[in-house]
Backbone atoms as SQL, in Angstrom:
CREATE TABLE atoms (id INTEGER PRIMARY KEY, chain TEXT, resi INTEGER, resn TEXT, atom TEXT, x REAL, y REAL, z REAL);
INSERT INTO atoms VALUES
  (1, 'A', 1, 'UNK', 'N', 150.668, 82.698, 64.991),
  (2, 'A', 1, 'UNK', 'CA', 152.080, 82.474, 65.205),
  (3, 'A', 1, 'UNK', 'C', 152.753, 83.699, 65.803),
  (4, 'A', 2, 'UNK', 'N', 152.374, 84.957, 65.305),
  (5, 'A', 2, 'UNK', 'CA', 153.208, 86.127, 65.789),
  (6, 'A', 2, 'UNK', 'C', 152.623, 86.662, 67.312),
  (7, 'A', 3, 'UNK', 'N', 151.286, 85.878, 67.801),
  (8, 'A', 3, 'UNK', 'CA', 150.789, 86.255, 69.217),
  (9, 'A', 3, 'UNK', 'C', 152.223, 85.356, 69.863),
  (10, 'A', 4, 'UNK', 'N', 152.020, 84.052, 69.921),
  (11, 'A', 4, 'UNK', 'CA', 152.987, 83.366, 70.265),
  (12, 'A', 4, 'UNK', 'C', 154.548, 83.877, 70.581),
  (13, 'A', 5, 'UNK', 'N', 154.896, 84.611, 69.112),
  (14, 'A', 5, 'UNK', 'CA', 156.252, 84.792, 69.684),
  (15, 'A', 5, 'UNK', 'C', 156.805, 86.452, 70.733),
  (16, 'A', 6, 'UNK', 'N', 155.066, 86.917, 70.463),
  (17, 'A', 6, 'UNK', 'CA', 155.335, 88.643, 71.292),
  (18, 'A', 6, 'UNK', 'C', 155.203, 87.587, 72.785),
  (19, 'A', 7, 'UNK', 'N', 154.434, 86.752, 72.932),
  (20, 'A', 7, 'UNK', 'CA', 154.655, 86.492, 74.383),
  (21, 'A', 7, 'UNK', 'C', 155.810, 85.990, 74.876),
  (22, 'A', 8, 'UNK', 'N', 156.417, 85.318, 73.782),
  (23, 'A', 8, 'UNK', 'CA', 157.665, 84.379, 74.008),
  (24, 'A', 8, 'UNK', 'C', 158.831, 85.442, 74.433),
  (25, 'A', 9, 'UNK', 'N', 158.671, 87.134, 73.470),
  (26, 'A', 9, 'UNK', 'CA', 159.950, 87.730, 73.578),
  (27, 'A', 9, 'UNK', 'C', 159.409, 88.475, 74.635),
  (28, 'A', 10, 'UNK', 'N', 158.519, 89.136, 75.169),
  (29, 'A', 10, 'UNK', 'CA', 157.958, 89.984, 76.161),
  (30, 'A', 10, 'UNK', 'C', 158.499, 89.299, 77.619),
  (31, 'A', 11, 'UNK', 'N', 158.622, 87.936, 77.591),
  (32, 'A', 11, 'UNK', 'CA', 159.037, 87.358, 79.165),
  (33, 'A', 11, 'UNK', 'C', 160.246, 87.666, 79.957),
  (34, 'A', 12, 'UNK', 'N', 159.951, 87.748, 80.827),
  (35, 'A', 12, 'UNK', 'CA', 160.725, 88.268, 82.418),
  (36, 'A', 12, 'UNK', 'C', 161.967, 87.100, 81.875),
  (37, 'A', 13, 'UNK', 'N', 163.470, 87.663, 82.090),
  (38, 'A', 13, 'UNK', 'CA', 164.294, 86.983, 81.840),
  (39, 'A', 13, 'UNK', 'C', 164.801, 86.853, 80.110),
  (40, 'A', 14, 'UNK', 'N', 163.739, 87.585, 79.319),
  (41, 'A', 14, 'UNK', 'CA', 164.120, 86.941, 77.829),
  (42, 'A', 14, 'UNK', 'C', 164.495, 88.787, 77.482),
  (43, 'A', 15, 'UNK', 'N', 162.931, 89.707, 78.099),
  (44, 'A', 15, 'UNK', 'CA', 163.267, 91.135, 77.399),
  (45, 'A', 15, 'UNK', 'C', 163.762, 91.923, 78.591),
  (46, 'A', 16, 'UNK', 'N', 163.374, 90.900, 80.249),
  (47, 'A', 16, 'UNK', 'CA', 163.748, 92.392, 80.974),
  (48, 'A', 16, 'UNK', 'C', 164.136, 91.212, 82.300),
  (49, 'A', 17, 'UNK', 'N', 164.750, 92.015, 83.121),
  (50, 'A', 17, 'UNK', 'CA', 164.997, 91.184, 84.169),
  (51, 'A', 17, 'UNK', 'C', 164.529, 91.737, 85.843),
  (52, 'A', 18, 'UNK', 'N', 164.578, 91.684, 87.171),
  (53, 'A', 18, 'UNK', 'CA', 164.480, 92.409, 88.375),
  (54, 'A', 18, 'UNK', 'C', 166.115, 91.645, 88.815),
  (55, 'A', 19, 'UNK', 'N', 166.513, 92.185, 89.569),
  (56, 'A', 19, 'UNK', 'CA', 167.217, 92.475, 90.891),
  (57, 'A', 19, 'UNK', 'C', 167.474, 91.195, 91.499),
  (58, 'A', 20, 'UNK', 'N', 167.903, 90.298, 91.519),
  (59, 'A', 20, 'UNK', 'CA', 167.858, 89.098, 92.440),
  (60, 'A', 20, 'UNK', 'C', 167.558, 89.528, 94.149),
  (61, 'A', 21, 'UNK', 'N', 166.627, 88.420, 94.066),
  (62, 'A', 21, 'UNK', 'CA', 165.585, 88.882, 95.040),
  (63, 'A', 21, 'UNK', 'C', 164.529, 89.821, 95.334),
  (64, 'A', 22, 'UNK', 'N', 164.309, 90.351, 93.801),
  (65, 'A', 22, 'UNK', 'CA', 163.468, 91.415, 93.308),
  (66, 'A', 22, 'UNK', 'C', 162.196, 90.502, 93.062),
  (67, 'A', 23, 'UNK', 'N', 160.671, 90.354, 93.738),
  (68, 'A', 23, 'UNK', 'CA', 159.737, 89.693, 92.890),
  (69, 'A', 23, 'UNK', 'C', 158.802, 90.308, 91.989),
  (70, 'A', 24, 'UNK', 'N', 159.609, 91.453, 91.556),
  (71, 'A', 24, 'UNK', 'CA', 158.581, 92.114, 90.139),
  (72, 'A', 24, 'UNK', 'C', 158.104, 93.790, 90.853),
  (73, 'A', 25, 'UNK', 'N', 158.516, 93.640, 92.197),
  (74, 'A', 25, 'UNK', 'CA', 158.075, 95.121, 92.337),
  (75, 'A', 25, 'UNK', 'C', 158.691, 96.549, 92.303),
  (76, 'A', 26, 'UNK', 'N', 160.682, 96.147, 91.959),
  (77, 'A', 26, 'UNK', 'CA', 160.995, 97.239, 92.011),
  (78, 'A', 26, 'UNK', 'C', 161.695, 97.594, 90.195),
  (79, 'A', 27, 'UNK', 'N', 162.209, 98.135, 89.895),
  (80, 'A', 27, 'UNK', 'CA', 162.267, 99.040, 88.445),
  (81, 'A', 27, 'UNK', 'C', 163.080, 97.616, 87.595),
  (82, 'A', 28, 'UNK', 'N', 162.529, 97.515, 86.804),
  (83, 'A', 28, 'UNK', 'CA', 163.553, 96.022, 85.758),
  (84, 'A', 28, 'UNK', 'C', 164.754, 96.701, 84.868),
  (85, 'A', 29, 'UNK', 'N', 165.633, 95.774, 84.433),
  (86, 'A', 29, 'UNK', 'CA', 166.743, 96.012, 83.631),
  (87, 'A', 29, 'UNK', 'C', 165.754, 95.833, 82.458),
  (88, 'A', 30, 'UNK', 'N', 165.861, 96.475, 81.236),
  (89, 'A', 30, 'UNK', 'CA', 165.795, 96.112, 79.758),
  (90, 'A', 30, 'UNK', 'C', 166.583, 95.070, 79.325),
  (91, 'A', 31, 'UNK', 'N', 166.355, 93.937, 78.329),
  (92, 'A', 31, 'UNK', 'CA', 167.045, 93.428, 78.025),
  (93, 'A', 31, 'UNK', 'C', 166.952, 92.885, 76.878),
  (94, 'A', 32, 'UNK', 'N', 166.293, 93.557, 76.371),
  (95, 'A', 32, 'UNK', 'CA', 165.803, 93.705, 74.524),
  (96, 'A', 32, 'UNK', 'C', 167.130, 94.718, 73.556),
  (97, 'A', 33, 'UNK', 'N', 167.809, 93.500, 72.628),
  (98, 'A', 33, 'UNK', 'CA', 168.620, 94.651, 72.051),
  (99, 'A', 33, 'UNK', 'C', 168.149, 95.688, 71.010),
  (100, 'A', 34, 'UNK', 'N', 167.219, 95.486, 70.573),
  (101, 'A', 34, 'UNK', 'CA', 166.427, 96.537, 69.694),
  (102, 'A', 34, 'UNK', 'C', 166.956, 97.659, 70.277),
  (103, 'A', 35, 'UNK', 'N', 166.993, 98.602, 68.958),
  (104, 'A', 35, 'UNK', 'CA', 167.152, 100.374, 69.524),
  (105, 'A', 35, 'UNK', 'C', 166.039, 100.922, 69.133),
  (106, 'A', 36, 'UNK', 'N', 165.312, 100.552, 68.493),
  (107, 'A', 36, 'UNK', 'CA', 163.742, 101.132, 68.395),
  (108, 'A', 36, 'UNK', 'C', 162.561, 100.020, 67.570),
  (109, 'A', 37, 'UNK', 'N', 161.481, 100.831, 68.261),
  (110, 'A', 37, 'UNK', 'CA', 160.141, 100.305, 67.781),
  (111, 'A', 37, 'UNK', 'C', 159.109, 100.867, 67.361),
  (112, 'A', 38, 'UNK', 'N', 158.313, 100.206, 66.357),
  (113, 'A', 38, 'UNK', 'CA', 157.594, 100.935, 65.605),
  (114, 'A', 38, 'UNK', 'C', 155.947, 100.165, 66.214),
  (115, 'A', 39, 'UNK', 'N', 154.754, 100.682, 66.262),
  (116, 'A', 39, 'UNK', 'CA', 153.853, 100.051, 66.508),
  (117, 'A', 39, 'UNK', 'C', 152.715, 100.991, 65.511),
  (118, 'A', 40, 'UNK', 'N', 152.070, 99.783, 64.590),
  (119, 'A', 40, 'UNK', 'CA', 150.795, 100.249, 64.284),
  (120, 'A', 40, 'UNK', 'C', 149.442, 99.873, 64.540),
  (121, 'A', 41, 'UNK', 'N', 148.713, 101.009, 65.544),
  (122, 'A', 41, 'UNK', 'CA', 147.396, 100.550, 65.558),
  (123, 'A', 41, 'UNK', 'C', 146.455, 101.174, 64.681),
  (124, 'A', 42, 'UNK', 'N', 144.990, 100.217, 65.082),
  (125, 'A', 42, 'UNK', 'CA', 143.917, 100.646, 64.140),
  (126, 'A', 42, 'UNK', 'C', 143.101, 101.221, 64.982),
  (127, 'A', 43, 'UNK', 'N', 142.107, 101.969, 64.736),
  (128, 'A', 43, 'UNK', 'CA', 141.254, 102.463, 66.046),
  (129, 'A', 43, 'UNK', 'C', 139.278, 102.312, 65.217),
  (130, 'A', 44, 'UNK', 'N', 138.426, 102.871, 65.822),
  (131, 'A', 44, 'UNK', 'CA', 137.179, 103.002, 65.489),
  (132, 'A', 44, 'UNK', 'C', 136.987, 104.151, 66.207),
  (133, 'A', 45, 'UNK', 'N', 137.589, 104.742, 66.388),
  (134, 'A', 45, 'UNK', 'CA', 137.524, 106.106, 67.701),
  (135, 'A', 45, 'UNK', 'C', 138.014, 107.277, 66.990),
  (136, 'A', 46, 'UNK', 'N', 137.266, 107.913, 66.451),
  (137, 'A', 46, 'UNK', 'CA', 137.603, 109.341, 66.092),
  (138, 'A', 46, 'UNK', 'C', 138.925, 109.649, 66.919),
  (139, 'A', 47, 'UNK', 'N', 139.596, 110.583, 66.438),
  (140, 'A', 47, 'UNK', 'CA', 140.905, 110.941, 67.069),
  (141, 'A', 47, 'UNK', 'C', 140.792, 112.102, 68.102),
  (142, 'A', 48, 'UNK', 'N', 139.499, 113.128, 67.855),
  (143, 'A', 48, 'UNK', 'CA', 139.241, 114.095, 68.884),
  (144, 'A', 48, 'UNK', 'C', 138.500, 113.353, 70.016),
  (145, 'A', 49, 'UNK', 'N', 137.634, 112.362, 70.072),
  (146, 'A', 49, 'UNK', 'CA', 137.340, 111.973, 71.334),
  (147, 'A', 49, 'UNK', 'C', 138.136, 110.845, 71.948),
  (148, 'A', 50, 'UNK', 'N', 139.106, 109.823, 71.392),
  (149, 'A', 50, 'UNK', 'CA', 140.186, 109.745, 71.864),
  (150, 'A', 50, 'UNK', 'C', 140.868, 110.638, 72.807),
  (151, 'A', 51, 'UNK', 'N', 141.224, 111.375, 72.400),
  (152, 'A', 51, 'UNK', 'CA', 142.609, 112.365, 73.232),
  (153, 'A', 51, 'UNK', 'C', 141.466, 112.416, 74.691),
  (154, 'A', 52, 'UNK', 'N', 140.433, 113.391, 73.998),
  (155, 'A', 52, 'UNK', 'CA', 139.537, 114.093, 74.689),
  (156, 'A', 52, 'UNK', 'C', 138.943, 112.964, 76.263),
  (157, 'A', 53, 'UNK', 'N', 138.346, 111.386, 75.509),
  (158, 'A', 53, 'UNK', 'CA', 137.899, 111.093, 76.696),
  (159, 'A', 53, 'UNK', 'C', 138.476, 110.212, 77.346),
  (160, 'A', 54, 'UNK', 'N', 139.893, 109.428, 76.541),
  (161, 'A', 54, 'UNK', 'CA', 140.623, 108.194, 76.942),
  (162, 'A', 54, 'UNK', 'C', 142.015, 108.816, 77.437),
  (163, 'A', 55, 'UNK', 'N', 142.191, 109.812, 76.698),
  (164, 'A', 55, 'UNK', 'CA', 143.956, 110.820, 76.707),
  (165, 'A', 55, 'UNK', 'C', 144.735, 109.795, 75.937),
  (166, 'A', 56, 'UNK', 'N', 144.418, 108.673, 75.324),
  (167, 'A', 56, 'UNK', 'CA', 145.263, 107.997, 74.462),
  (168, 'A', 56, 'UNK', 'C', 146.052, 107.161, 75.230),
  (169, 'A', 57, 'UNK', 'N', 145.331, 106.048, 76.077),
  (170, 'A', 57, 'UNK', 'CA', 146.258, 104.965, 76.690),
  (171, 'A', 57, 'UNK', 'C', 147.667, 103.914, 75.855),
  (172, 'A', 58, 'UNK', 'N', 146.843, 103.896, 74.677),
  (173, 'A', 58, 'UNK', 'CA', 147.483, 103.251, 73.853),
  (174, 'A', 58, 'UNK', 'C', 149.121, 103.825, 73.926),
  (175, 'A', 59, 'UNK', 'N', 149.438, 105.061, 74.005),
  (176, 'A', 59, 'UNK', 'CA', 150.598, 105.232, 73.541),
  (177, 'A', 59, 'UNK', 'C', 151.466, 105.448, 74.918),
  (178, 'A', 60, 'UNK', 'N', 150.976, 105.425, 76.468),
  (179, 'A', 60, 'UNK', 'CA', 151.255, 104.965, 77.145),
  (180, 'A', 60, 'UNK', 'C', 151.861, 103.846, 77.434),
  (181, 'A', 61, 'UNK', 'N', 150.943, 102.905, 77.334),
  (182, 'A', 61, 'UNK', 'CA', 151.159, 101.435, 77.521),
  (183, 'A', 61, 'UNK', 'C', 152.402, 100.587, 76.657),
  (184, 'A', 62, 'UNK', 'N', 152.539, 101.277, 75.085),
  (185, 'A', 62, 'UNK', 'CA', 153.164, 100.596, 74.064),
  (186, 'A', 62, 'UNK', 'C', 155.181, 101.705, 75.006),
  (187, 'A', 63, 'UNK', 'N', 154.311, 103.034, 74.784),
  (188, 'A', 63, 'UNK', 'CA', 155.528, 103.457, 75.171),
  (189, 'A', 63, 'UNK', 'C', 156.473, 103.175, 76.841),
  (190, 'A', 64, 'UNK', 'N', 155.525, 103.332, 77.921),
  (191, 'A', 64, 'UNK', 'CA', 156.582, 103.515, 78.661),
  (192, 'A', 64, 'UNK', 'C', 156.530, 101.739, 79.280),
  (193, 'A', 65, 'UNK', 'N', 154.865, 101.273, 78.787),
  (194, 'A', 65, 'UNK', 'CA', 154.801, 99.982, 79.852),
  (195, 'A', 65, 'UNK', 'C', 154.925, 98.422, 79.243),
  (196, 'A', 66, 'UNK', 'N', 156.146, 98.925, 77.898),
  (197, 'A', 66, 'UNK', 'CA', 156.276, 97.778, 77.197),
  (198, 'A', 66, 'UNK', 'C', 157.435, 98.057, 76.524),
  (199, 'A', 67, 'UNK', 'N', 157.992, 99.185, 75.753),
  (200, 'A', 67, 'UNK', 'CA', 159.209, 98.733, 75.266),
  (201, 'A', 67, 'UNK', 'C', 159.952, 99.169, 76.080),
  (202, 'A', 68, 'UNK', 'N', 159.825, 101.040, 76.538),
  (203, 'A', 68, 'UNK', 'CA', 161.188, 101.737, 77.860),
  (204, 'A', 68, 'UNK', 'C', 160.998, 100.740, 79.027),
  (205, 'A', 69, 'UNK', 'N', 159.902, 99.434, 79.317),
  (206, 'A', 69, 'UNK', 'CA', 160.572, 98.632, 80.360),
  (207, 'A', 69, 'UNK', 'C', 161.321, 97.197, 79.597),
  (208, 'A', 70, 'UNK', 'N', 161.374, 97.252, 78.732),
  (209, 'A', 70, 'UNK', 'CA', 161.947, 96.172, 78.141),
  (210, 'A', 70, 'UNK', 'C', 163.809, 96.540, 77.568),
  (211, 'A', 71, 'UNK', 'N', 164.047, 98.165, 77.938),
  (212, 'A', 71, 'UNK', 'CA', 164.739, 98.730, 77.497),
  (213, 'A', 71, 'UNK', 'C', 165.272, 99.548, 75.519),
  (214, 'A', 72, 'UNK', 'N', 163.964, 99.308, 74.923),
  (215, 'A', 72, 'UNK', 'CA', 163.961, 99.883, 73.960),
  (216, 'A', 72, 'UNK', 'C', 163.410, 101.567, 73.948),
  (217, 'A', 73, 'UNK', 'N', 164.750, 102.416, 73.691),
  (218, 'A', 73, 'UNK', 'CA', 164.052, 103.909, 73.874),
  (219, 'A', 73, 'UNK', 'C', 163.485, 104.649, 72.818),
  (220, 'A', 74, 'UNK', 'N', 163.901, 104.376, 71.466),
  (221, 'A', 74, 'UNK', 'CA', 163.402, 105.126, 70.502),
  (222, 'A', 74, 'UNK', 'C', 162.010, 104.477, 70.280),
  (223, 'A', 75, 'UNK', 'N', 160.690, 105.083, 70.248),
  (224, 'A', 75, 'UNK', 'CA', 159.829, 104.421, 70.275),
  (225, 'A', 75, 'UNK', 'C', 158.865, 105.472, 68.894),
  (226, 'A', 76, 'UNK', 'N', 158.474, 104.895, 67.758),
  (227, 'A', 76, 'UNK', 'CA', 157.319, 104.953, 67.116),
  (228, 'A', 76, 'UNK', 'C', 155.850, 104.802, 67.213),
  (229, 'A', 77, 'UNK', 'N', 154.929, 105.144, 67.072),
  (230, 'A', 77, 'UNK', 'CA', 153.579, 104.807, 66.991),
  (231, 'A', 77, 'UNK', 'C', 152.734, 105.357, 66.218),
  (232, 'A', 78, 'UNK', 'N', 151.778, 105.280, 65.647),
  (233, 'A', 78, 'UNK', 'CA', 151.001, 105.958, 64.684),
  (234, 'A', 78, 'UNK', 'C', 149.701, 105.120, 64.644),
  (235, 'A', 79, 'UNK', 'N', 148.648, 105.451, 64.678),
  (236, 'A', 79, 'UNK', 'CA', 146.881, 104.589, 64.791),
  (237, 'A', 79, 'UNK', 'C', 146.316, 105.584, 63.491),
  (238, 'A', 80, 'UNK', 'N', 145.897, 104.140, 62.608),
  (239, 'A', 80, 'UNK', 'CA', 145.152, 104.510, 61.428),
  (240, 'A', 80, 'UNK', 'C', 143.688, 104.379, 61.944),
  (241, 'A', 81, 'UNK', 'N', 142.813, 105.210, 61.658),
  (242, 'A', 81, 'UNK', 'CA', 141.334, 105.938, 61.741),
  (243, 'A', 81, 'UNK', 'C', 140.855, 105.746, 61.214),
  (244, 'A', 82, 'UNK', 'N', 139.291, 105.879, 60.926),
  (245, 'A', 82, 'UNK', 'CA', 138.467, 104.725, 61.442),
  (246, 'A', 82, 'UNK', 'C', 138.496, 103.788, 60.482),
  (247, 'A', 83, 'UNK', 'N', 138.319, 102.551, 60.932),
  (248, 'A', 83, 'UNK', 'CA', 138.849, 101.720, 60.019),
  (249, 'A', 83, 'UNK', 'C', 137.428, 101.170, 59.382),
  (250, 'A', 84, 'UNK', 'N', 136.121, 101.093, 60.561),
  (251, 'A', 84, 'UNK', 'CA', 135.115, 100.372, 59.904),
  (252, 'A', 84, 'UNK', 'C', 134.410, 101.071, 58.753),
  (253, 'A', 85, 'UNK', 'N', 134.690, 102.466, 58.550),
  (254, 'A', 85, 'UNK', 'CA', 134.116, 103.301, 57.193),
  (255, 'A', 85, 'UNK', 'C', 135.008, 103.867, 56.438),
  (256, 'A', 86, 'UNK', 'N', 136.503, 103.045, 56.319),
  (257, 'A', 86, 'UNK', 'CA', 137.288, 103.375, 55.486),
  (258, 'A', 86, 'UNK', 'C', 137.224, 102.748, 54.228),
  (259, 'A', 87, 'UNK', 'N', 137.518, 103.572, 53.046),
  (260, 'A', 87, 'UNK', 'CA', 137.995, 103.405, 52.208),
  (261, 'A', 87, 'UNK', 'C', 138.615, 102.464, 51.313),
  (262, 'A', 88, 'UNK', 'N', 138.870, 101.919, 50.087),
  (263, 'A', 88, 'UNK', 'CA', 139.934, 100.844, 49.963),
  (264, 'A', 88, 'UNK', 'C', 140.886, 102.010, 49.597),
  (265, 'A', 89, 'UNK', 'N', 140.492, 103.096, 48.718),
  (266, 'A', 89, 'UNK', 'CA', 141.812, 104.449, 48.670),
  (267, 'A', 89, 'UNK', 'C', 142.518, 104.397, 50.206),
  (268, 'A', 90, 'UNK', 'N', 141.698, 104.620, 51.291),
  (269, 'A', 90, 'UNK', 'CA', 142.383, 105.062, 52.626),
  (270, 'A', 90, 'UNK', 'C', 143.222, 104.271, 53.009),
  (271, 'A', 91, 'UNK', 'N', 142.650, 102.935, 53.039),
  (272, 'A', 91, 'UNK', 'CA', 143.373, 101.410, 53.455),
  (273, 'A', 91, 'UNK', 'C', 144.729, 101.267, 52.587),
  (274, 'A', 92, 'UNK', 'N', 145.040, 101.596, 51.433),
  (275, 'A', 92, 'UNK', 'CA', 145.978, 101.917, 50.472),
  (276, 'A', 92, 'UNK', 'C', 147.115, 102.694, 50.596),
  (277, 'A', 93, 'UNK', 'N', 146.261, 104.356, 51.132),
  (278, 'A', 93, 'UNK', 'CA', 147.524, 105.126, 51.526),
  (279, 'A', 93, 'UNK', 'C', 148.191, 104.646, 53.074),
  (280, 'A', 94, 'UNK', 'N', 146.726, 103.948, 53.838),
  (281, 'A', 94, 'UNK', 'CA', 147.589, 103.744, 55.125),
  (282, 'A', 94, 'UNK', 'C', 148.961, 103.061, 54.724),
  (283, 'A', 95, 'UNK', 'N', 148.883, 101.572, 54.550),
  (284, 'A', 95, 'UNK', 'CA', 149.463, 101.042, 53.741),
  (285, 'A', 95, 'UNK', 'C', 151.152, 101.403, 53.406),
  (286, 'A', 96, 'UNK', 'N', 151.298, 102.879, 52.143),
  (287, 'A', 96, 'UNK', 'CA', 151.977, 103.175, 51.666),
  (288, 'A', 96, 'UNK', 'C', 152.437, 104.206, 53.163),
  (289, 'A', 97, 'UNK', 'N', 151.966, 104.367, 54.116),
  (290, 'A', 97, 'UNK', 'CA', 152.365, 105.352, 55.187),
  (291, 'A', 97, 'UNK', 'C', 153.144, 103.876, 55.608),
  (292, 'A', 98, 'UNK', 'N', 152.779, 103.032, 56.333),
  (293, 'A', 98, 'UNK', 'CA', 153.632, 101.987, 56.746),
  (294, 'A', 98, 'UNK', 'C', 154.899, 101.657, 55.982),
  (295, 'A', 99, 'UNK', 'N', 154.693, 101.536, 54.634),
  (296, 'A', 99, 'UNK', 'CA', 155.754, 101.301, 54.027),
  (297, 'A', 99, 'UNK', 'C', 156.647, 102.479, 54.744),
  (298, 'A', 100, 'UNK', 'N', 156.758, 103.894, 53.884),
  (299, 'A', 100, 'UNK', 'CA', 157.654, 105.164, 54.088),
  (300, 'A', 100, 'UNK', 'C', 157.997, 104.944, 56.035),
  (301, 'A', 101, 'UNK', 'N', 156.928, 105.168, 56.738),
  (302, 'A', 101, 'UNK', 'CA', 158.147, 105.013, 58.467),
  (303, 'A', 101, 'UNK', 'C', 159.117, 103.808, 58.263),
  (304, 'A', 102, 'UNK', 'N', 158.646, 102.253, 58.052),
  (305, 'A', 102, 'UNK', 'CA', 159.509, 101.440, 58.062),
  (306, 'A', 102, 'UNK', 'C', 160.532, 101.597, 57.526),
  (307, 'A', 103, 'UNK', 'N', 160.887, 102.566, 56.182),
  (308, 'A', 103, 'UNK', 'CA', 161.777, 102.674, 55.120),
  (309, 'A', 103, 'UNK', 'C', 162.859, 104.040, 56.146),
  (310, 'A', 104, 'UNK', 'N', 161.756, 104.743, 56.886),
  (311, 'A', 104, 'UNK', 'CA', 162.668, 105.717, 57.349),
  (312, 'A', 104, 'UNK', 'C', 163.388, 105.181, 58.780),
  (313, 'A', 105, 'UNK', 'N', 162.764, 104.395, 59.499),
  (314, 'A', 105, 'UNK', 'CA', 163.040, 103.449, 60.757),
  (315, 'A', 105, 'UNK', 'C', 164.620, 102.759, 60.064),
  (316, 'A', 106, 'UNK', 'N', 164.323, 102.217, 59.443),
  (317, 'A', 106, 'UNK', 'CA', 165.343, 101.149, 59.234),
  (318, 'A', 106, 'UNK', 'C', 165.165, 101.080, 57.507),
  (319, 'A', 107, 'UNK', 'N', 166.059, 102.421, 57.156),
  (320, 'A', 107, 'UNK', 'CA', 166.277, 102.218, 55.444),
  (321, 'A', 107, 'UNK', 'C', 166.961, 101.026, 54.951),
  (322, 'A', 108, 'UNK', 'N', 167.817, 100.351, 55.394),
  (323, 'A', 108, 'UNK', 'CA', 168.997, 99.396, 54.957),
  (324, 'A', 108, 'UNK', 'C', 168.824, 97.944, 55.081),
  (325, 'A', 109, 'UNK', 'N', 167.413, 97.968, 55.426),
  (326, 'A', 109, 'UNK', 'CA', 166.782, 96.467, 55.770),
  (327, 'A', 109, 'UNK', 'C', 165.842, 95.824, 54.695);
């Protein structure tokens, strides 16, 4: 259900718009009222060969090629490590880390 509705809000016209007579190639309006976003990934990738052999696309893509074009600027991210030889302790504190950003993102919710 929640693949469904990221595609539903991600669409041309719903989060961002072009230029009339723009067909997608020059800079879009934002049109997402969110003022920020939080994204959590999981990885299997050590965090030093990450940086080292990918430079960390992930926070590219979430940051400039999905919410700053959708017009959301405050942007969060954080990737919990490795997940296939974690812990149920680790899986726990991740967990309680999600809780505390969300609580600091948006205390009043």
């Amino acid at each position: 259900m929640l693949k469904g509705w990221i595609d539903r809000v991600l669409w041309n016209k719903v989060a961002y718009e072009f230029e009339e007579g723009d067909s997608g190639g020059g800079i879009p309006r934002g049109l997402l009222k969110a003022k920020s976003a939080i994204v959590f990934n999981t990885s299997n990738t050590p965090e030093d060969r990450e940086v080292k052999v990918f430079g960390d696309p992930l926070e590219l893509i979430w940051k400039n090629c999905v919410f700053d074009f959708c017009g959301v600027k405050e942007f969060y991210r954080t990737m919990f490590r490795v997940i296939d030889d974690s812990t149920v302790q680790q899986r726990i504190n991740w967990l309680n880390d999600v809780s505390a950003i969300i609580n600091k993102y948006y205390p009043n919710e």
